[in-house]
N, C-alpha and C positions, 0 to 999 in steps of 0.2 A: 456661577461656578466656573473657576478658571479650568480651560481645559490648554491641549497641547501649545497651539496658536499664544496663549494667553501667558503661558510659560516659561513658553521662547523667549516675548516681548519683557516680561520682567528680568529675567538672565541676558538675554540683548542690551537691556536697560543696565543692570551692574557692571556689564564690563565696560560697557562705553562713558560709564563715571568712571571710571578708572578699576574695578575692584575684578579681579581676571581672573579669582578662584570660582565665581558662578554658570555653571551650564546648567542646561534643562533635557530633559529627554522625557519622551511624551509628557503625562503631566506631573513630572517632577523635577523638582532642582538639587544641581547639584552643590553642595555648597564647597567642598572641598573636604568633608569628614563626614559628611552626616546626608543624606536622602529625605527629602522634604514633600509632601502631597500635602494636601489641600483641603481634600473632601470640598464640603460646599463653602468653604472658607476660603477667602483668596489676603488675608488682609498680610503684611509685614510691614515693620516698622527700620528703615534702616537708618544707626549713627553715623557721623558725620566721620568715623574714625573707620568705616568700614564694617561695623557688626552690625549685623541683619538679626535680627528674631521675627519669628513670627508669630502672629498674635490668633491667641487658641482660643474662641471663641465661638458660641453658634452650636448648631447639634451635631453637623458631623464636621470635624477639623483635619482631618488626616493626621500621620503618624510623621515622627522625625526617628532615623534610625543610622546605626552607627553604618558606613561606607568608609570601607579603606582606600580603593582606589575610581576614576570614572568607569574604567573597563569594570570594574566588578558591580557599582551601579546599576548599568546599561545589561548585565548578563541574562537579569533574570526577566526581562522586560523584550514585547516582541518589538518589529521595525517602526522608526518613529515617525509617524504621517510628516509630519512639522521640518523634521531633519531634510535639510538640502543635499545631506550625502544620499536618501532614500531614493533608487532608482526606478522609472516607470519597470523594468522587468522584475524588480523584487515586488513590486505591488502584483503586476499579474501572474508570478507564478501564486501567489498568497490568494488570491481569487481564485486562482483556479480548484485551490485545494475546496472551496466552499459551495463549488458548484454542483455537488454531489448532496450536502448537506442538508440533514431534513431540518435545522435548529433554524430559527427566526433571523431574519439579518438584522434585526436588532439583536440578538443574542453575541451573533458575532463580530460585528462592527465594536460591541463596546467589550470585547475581549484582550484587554492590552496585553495577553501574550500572541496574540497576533499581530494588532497595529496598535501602538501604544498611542495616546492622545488623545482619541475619540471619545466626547462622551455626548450624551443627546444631543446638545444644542450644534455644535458642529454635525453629530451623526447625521441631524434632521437635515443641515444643510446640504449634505452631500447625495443623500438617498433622492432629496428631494431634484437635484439637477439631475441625476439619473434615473428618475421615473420609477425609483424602487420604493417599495411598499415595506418597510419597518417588519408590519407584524406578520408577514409570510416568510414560507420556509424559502431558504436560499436557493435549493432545488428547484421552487418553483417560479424562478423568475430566471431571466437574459441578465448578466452581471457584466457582459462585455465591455460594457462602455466606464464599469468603477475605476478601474487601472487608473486610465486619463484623467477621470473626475479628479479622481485622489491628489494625483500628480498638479493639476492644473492649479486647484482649488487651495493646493497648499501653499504651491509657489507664489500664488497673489496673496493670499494675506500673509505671508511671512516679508513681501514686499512691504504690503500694506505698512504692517509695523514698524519695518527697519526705516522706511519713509518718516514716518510722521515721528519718531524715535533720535534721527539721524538732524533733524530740525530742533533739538531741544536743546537750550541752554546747559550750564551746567546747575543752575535752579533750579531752572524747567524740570531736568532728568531726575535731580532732587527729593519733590515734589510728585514726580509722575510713579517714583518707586513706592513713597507713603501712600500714595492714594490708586494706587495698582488696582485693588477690587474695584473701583468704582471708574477706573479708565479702561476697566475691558468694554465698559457700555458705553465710552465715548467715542472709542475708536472703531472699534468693529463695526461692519456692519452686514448683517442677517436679512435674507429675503424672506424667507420661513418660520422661523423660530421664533415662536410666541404670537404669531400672525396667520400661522396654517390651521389646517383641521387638526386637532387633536387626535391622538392615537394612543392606547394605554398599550404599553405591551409591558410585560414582565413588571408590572408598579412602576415602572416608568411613564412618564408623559412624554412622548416625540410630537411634532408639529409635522405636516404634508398637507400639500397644497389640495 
């Protein structure tokens, strides 16, 4: 499942072939008229002329929906983990708001009106550097140290990608956009996720060490 990280790299990936109408914001792209999600579906196929579709497949696909402008996009969507404009004080004042909260930090972590991007497999990664527990309330833990996580954790893999992205031909980049689902599990790479103890919370599966 593509989440923010994973979004980025594929709209990092279209502009750097040349096509500059695509941005991402948490897990969606923008394509210049239309707002694009995912669901567990990460596949697109893009022509050589520049038209991207993407291919609707699978049980849940996400929606495509008309966007007039990026500001109007980005409106209804909270701050984007993934975005480098995202400051460590916009994250900590957003913690602090949660620190009260009796809802699961899996509840809230995967709320993108608060932090757009996050979904389990990321979520697990980050809880998991910060010794937080998924299925507990957020009340009942120390959240001090998320701010940082967030911040740290974002800015390396968004390295990560523009790295190994910024090395591609213009084949390479290609090739790396058609086969996008299946280069999220090349490139990344997960301490946790699919490796940890299992955690159900809300019909989710999260991983912790």
């Amino acid at each position: 499942m593509p989440e923010g990280p994973e979004v980025f790299a594929l709209a990092y990936a279209l502009r750097k072939y040349g096509f500059n109408q695509y941005h991402s914001y948490g897990k969606h792209l923008f394509t210049g008229n239309e707002d694009w999600s995912f669901g567990l579906n990460g596949r697109v196929h893009l022509l050589r002329d520049g038209i991207l579709s993407k291919i609707s497949e699978g049980y849940i696909i996400g929606a495509n929906k008309p966007c007039s402008s990026y500001e109007n996009f980005i409106s209804l969507l909270g701050m984007s983990w993934i975005n480098e404009d995202t400051l460590f004080n916009d994250f900590t004042i957003m913690i602090e708001t949660w620190k009260t909260s009796k809802k699961t930090l899996a509840t809230l972590i995967l709320d993108q009106s608060y932090i757009s991007g996050i979904g389990v497999a990321w979520g697990s990664e980050i809880l998991s550097m910060a010794n937080l527990d998924p299925s507990k309330k957020a009340c009942d833990q120390c959240l001090n140290c998320l701010p940082t996580i967030l911040l740290s954790l974002g800015t390396t893999i968004r390295k990560q990608y523009t790295d190994y992205i910024d090395h591609l031909s213009k084949d390479e980049l290609y090739d790396f956009i058609n086969e996008w689902f299946h280069n999220l599990y090349r490139v990344r790479t997960m301490n946790v996720y699919k490796k940890g103890k299992k955690i159900v919370v809300g019909n989710r599966t999260w991983y912790h060490p």
